[in-house]
KEDO-642385 format. One record per residue (C-alpha): z negated, y, x negated. Coordinates in pm, 1 decimal. Each point is the difference from the previous one (the first is absolute). Example, Ala and Ser with C-alpha at 12.3 -4.5 7.8 and 13.67 -1.06 7.14 Angstrom:
up, north, east
-780.0, -450.0, -1230.0 .
66.0, 344.0, -137.0 .
//
This chain:
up, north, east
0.0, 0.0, 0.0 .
-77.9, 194.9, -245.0 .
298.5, -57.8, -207.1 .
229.0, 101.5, 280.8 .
-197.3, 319.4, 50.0 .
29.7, 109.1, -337.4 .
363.2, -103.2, -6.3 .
42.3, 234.7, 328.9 .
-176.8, 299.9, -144.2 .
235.8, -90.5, -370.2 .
323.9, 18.1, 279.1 .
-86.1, 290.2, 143.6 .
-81.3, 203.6, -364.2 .
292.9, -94.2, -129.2 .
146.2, 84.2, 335.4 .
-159.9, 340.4, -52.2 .
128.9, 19.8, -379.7 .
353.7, -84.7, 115.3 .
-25.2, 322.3, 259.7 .
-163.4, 205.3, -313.2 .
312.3, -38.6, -223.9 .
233.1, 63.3, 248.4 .
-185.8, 317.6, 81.7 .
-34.1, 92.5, -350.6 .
386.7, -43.7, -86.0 .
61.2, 196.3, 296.4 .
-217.5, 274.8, -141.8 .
131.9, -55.6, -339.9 .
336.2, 21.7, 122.9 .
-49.4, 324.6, 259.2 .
-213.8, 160.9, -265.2 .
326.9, -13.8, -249.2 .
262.1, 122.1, 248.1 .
-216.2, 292.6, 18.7 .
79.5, 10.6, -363.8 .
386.3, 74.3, 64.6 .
166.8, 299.6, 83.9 .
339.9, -0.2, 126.3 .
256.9, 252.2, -156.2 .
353.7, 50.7, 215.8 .
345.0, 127.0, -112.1 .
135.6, 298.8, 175.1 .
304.4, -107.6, -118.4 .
258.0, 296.0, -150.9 .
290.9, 169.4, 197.2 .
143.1, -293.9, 205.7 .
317.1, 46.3, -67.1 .
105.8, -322.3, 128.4 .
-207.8, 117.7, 352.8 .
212.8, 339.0, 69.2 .
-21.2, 171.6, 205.2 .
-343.4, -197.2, 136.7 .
-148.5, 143.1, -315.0 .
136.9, 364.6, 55.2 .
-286.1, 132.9, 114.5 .
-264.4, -231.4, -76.0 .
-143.9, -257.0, -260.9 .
79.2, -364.0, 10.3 .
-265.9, -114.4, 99.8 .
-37.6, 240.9, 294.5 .
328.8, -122.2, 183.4 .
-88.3, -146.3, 335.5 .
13.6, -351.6, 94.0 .
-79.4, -180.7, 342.8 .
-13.9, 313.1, 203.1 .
-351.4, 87.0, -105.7 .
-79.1, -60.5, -365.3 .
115.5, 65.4, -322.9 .
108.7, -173.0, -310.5 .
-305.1, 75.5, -158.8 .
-200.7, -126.5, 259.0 .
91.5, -377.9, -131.2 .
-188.9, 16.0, -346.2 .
-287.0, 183.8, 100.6 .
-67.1, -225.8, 292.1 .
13.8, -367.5, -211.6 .
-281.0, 231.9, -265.6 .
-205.2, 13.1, 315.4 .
41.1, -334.3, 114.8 .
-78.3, -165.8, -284.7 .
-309.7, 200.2, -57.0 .
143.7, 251.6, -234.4 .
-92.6, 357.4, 114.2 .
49.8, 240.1, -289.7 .
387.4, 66.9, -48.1 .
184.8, 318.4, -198.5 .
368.1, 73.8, 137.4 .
186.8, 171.5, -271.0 .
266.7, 204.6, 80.6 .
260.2, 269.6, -105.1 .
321.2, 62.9, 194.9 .
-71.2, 151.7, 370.9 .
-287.8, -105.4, 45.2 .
-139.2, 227.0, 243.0 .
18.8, -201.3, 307.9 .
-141.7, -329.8, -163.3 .
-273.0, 203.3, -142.0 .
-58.8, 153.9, 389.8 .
16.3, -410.3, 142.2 .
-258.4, -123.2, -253.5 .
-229.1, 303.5, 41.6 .
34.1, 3.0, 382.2 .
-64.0, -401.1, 10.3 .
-186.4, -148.1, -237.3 .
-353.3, 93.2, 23.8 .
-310.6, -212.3, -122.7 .
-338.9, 6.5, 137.7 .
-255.1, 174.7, -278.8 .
-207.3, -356.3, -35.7 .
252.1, -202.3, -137.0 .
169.6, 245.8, -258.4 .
367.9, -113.8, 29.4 .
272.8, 273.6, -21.7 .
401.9, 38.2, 27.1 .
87.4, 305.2, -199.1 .
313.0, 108.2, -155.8 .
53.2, 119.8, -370.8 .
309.0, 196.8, 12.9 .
178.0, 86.7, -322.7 .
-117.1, 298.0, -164.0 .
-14.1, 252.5, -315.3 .
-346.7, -66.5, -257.3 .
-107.9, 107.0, -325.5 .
144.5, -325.5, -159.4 .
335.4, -74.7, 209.6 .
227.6, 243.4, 184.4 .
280.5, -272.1, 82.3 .
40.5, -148.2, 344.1 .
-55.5, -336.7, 46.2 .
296.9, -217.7, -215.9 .
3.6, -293.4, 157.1 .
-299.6, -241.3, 160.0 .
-168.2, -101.2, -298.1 .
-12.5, 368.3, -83.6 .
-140.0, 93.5, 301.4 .
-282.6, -210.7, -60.2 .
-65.5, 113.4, -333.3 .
-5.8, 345.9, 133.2 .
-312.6, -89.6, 196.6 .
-197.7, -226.8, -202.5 .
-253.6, 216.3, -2.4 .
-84.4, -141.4, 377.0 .
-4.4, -333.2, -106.4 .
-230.4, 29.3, -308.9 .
-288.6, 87.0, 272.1 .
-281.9, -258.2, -4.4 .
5.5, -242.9, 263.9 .
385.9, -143.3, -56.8 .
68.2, -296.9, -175.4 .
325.4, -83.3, 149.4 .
328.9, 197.6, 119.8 .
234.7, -100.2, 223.9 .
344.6, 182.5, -37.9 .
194.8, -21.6, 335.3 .
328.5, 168.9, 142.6 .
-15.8, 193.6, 316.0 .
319.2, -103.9, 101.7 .
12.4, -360.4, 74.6 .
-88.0, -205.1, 335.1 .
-212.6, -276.0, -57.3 .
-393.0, -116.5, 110.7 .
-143.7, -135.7, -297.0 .
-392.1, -63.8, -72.1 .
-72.3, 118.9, -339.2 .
-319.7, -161.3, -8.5 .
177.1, -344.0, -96.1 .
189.9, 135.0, -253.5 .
-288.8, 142.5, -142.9 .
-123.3, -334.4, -10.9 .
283.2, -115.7, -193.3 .
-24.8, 276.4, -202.6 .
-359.3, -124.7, -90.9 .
38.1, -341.3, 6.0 .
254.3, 23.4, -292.9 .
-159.6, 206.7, -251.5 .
278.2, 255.3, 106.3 .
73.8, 347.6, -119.1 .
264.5, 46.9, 217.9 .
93.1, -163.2, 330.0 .
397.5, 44.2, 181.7 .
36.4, -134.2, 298.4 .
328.2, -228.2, 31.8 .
159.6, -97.2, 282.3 .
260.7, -300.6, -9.6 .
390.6, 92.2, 41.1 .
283.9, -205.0, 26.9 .
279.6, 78.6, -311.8 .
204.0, 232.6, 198.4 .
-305.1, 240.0, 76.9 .
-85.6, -86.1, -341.9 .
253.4, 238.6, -140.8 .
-165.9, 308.0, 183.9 .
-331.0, -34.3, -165.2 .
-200.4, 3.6, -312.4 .
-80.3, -424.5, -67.9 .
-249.0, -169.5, -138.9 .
-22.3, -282.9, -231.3 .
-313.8, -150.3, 29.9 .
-253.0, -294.3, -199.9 .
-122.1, -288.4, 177.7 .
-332.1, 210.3, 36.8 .
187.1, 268.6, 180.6 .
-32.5, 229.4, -282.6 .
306.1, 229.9, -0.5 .
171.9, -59.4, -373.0 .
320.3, 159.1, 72.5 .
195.1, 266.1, 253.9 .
395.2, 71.4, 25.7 .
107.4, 284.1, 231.6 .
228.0, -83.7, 253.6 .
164.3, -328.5, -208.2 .
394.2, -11.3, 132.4 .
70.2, -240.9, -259.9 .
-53.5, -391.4, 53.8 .
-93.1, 16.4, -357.0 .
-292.3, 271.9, 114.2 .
-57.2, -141.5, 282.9 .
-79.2, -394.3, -119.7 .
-270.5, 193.0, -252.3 .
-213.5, 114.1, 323.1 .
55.5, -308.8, 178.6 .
-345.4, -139.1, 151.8 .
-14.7, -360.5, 71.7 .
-68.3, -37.4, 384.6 .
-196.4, -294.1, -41.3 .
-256.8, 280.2, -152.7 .
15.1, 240.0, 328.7 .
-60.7, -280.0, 213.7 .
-305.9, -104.0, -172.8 .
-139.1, 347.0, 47.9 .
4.1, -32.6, 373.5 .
307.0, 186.0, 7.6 .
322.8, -182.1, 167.4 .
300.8, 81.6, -256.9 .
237.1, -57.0, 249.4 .
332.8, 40.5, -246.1 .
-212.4, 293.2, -178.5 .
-49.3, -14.4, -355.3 .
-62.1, 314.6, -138.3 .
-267.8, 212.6, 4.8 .
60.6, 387.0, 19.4 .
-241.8, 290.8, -55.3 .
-136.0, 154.4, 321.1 .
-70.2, 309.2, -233.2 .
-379.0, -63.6, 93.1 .
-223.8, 8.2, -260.1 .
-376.7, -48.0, -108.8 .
-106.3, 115.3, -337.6 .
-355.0, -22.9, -118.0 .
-64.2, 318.5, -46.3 .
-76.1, 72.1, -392.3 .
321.1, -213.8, -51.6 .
175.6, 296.2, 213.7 .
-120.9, 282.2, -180.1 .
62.9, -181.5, -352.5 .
370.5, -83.8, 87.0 .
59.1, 358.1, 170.4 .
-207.8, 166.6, -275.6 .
188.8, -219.3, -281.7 .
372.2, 118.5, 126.8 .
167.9, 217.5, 125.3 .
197.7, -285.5, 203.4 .
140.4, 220.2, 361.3 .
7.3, -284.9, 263.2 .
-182.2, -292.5, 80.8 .
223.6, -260.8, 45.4 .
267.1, 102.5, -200.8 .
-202.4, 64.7, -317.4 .
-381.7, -48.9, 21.7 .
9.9, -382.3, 215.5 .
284.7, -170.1, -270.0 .
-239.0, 156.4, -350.8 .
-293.5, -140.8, 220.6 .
106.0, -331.1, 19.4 .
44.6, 45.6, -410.3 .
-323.6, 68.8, -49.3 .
-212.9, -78.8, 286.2 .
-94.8, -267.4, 230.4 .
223.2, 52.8, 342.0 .
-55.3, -256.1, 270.1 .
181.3, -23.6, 314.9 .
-102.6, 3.0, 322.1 .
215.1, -154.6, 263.7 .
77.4, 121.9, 332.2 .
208.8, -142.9, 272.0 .
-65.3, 238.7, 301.6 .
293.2, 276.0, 140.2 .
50.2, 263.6, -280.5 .
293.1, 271.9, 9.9 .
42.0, 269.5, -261.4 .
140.8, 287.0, 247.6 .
184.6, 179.5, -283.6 .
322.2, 50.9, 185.5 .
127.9, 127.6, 342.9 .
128.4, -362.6, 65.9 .
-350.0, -163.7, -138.4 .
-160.5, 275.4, 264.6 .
192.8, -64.9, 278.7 .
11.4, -400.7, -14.9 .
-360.0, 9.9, -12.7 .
-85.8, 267.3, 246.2 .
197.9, -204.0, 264.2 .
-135.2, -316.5, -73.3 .
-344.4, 139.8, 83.2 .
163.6, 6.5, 333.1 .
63.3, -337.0, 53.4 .
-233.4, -227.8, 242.1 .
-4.1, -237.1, -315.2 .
-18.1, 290.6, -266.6 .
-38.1, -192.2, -373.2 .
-266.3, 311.1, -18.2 .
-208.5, 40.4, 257.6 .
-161.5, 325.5, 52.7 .
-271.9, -143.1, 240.6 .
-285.0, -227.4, -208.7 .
-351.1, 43.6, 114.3 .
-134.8, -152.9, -342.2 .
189.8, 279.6, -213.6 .
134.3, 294.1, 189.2 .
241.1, 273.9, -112.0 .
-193.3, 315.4, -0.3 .
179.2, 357.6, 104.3 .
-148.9, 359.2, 85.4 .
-161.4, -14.0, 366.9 .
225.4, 193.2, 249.6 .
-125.3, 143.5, 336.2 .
277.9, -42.0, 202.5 .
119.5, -110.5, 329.1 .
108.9, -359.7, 98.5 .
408.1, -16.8, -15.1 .
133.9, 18.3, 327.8 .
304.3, -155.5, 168.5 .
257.5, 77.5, 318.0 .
225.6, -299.8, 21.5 .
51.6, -70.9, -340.4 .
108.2, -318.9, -155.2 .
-182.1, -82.4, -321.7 .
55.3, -329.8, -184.5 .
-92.1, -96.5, -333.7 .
-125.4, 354.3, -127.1 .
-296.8, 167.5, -85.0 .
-157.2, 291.8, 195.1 .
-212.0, 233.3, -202.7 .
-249.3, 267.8, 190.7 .
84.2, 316.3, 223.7 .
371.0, -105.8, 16.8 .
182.9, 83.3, 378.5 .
324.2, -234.9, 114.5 .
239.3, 84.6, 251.6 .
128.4, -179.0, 259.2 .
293.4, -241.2, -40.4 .
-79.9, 28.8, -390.0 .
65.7, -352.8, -227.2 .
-183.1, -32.3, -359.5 .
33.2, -354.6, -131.2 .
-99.0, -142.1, -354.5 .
-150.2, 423.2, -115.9 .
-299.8, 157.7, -58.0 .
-86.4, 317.3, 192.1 .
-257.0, 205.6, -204.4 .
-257.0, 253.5, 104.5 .
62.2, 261.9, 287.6 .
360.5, -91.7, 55.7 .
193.8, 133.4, 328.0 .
258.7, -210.9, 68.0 .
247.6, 129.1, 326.3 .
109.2, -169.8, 277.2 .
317.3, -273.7, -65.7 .
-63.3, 0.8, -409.6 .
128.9, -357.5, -168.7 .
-197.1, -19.6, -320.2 .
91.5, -345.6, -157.4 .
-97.8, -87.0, -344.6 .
-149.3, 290.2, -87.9 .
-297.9, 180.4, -147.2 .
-135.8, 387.9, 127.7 .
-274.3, 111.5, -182.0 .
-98.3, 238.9, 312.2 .
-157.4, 320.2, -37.1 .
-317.5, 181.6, -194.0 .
-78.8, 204.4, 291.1 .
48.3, 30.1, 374.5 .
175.5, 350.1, 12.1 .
-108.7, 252.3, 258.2 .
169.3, 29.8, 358.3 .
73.7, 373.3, -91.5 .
215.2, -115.2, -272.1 .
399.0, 67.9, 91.3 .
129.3, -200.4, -263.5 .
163.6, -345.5, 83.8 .
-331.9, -184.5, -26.2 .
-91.5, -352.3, -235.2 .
136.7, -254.9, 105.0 .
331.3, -183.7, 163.5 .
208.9, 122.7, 257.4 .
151.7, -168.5, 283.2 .
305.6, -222.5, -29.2 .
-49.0, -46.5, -354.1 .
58.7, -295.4, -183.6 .
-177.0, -82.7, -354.6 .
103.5, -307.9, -163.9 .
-91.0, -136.5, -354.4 .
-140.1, 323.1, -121.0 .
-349.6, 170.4, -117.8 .
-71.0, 340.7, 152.3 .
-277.7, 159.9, -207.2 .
-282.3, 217.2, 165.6 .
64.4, 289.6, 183.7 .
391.8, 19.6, 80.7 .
168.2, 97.4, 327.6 .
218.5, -195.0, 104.0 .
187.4, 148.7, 312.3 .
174.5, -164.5, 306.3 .
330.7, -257.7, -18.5 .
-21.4, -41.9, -342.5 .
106.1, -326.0, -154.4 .
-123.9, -91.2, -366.6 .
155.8, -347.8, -45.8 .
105.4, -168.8, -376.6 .
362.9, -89.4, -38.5 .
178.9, -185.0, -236.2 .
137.3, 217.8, -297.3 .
-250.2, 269.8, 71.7 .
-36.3, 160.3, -368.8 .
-321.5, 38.6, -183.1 .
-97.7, 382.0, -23.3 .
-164.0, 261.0, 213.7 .
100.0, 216.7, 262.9 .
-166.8, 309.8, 121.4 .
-310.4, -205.1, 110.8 .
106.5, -330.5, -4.3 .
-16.2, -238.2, -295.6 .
167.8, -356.3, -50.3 .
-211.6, -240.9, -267.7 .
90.0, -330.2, -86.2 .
162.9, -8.6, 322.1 .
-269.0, 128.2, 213.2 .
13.7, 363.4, 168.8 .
-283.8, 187.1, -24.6 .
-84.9, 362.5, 196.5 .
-180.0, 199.9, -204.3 .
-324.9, 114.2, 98.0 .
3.2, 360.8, 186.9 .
386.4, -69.7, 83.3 .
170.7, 129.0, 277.6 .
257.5, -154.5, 178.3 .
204.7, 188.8, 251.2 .
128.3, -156.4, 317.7 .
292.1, -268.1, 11.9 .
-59.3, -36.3, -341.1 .
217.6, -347.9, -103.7 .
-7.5, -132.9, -377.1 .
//
C-alpha cells in the first residue's frame, strides 16, 4: 500500500516537473523574443511600382481595400510576440509615416513601439541612405541600446504570414549568426531569385543570383529527399531561394556593417556572410509574394478576392492589423457583387456589377457601373455636399475592366476603361499602362465618354 502511494505521489511530481519545464521554456522562449527588435525596409523609389509610388512610399500603397503594404510585416512582429519594430525610410514617406503614427500605438505597460527612422543629415554622414544595408548602418545607433540581442531585417513590401518566433528557434538551435529564410522553388522560378546551396545541416555554404545556366543552376540544386525530411513536401521543388528575411545576432550586425562599407544586404553583406559566418536557413512553405511590380501587385491584390484566396486576409490566430476607421457600413441598391472585396463607407448603385475586385475605403460607385477585374483604392476623405466639383468616385454607365484606379480620381459618366490587345506601354494625361495593366493615377480626372 504503501509502495503504491509513494509511487502515486513520485507520478504526480514528476507530473508537476514535466508542467515546470514546459512553463520554463515558455518563459525562456517569450523572455528572448522580447530580446528582438524588428527593423523594416522602406524600400527606395519604386520605380518598378509607378505611378502607385508617385505620391507615396512602397510600403504605403494600399492593398485589400483597407490596409497597407506595410501593414503585413508589422503585423507577423506582433503575432509572434515581437513588439519593438523601426521602419526606415527615405523616398515619400510622408503618408507611411502618417499610417504608422495614426495606427500603431502600444499601451505604456508593455513598452513596445513602431517608429520610423527616416533618412537624415548628422555630424558623421550627410548621404541618404545607399542601399538597405546602408540604411541600417545609418541607424545602428538604435540597435546598440541594451536590451537587443537579435535583429530581424524584413522588407515592407512582401505578402506573407510568417511566425518569427520559429525561426528564431532555428536561429538558436544552430549556433547561428545569421538566419535567411528559404522557401522551395521549382527551376523555372529558380532563375528569378537569389539560391542557395546548402550542407546537410542546413547551413547555407553557397548563393548564386538568379542562376540561368544549367551549369549554375545544378550548383544550387537541393536534393528533395532533404525537404521532405524537414516536414516540408518538395513537390518537384528543389531549390531554395532567399525570402530576403533575415536574423542577425546583433553584435554580428554591427561588426559586419561596422567592418564594410558593403551597400545592400543581399547583394553584398548575405554572400561575405556566408564567407565568414555561420548562416543557417530557415525554411518556409506558406504563401509569400514579393509585390515589386504592377503585375506582382495586381495578381496578388485580386487573389485576395477569391473565396479560396492562397492568402487569406481573415485568421483569428494572427490577424492583419490596419489604422481603426470610424466609418459607416457599405451600403447597396441592387447591386451584384461576386467574388470581390468591400472595404468601409463605400456606396453602390443600382444595376452596378463588380466581380473578382477590391473596392477600397469610401468609394461611390453610380448606378449601372461594370467593374470586372479590377482594383479602386477609393477615397481619403468623404468630400463635402457644397463641393461643385465632379465628386470621388464612378459615374454611371461606366465600365472598368482589368485596371487599378488609385485614391481619389473622378471618374465621370459612360466612360469605358477596358485593355485591348496592342495597347502600348506609356502614359497618357492620367492614365498609365504597366506591364500590361492600366493604372489611373491617383487625383485623376476623367471627363465623360471617356473610351481608351
Amino acid at each position: 500500500m504503501g509502495s503504491t502511494v509513494g509511487n502515486a505521489r513520485l507520478g504526480h511530481h514528476n507530473q508537476i516537473s514535466r508542467v515546470g519545464i514546459l512553463l520554463r521554456r515558455h518563459f525562456e522562449q517569450e523572455t528572448t523574443v522580447q530580446n528582438v527588435v524588428g527593423v523594416i525596409l522602406g524600400g527606395g523609389k519604386g520605380t518598378r511600382l509607378f505611378p502607385l509610388t508617385e505620391y507615396r512610399a512602397k510600403p504605403a500603397v494600399p492593398l485589400g481595400g483597407k490596409y497597407r503594404l506595410i501593414d503585413v510585416p508589422i503585423a507577423n512582429c506582433i503575432n509572434s510576440g515581437i513588439n519593438r519594430a523601426y521602419v526606415l525610410t527615405q523616398f515619400n514617406s510622408a503618408s507611411l509615416n502618417r499610417h504608422i503614427r495614426q495606427t500603431y500605438r502600444f499601451d505604456l505597460f508593455h513598452g513596445g513601439f513602431v517608429e520610423v527612422l527616416a533618412a537624415e543629415q548628422t555630424y558623421a554622414d550627410t548621404d541618404w541612405y545607399q542601399g538597405t544595408a546602408d540604411a541600417v548602418r545609418k541607424q545602428l545607433r538604435y540597435l546598440k541600446q541594451p536590451g537587443i540581442d537579435f535583429v530581424l531585417i524584413l522588407s515592407g513590401d512582401q505578402l506573407y504570414r510568417m511566425d518569427y518566433r520559429r525561426m528564431l528557434e532555428t536561429h538558436m538551435s544552430s549556433g547561428a549568426d545569421v538566419t535567411i529564410a528559404a522557401l522551395p522553388v521549382d527551376e523555372e522560378d529558380a532563375r528569378s531569385f537569389g539560391i542557395m546551396r546548402l550542407s546537410d545541416t542546413g547551413r547555407v555554404e553557397g548563393f548564386v543570383e538568379k542562376p540561368n545556366t544549367d551549369a549554375d543552376l545544378s550548383l544550387v540544386r537541393t536534393d528533395s529527399t532533404w525537404i521532405d525530411e524537414r516536414g516540408i513536401e518538395s513537390r518537384g521543388r528543389e531549390y531554395l531561394a532567399s525570402m530576403g528575411i533575415y536574423m542577425f545576432a546583433r553584435d554580428t550586425l554591427v561588426e559586419l556593417l561596422e567592418g564594410s562599407d558593403y551597400a545592400d544586404f543581399g547583394k553584398e553583406v548575405f554572400p561575405m556572410s556566408i564567407r565568414a559566418r555561420h548562416v543557417q536557413s530557415h525554411l518556409f512553405d506558406g504563401y509569400w509574394e514579393d509585390i515589386g511590380t504592377i503585375r506582382a501587385f495586381y495578381n496578388s491584390a485580386l487573389e485576395l478576392a477569391k473565396p479560396n484566396a492562397p492568402f487569406r486576409l481573415l485568421d483569428s490566430d494572427a490577424p492583419i492589423y490596419t489604422r481603426p476607421r470610424f466609418l459607416p457600413p457599405t451600403r447597396m441598391d441592387g447591386a451584384t457583387i461576386n467574388g470581390s472585396l468591400l472595404a468601409d463607407g463605400c456606396t453602390i448603385g443600382s444595376g452596378a456589377v463588380i466581380e473578382n475586385s477590391s473596392v477600397g475605403l469610401r468609394c461611390r460607385i453610380g448606378s449601372n457601373v461594370t467593374v470586372k477585374d479590377s482594383i479602386l483604392m477609393g477615397a481619403d476623405y468623404y468630400e463635402s455636399d457644397t463641393d461643385d466639383s465632379e465628386p470621388f468616385g464612378v459615374g454611371d454607365n461606366t465600365h472598368i475592366e482589368g485596371a487599378i484606379v488609385d485614391k481619389n480620381c473622378r471618374i465621370g459618366r459612360d466612360v469605358r476603361i477596358v485593355p485591348r490587345d496592342g495597347l502600348e506601354e506609356g502614359t497618357t494625361g492620367d492614365v498609365t499602362v504597366r506591364d500590361g495593366i492600366v493604372v489611373v493615377r491617383r487625383d485623376a480626372v476623367i471627363p465623360d465618354g471617356f473610351t481608351l
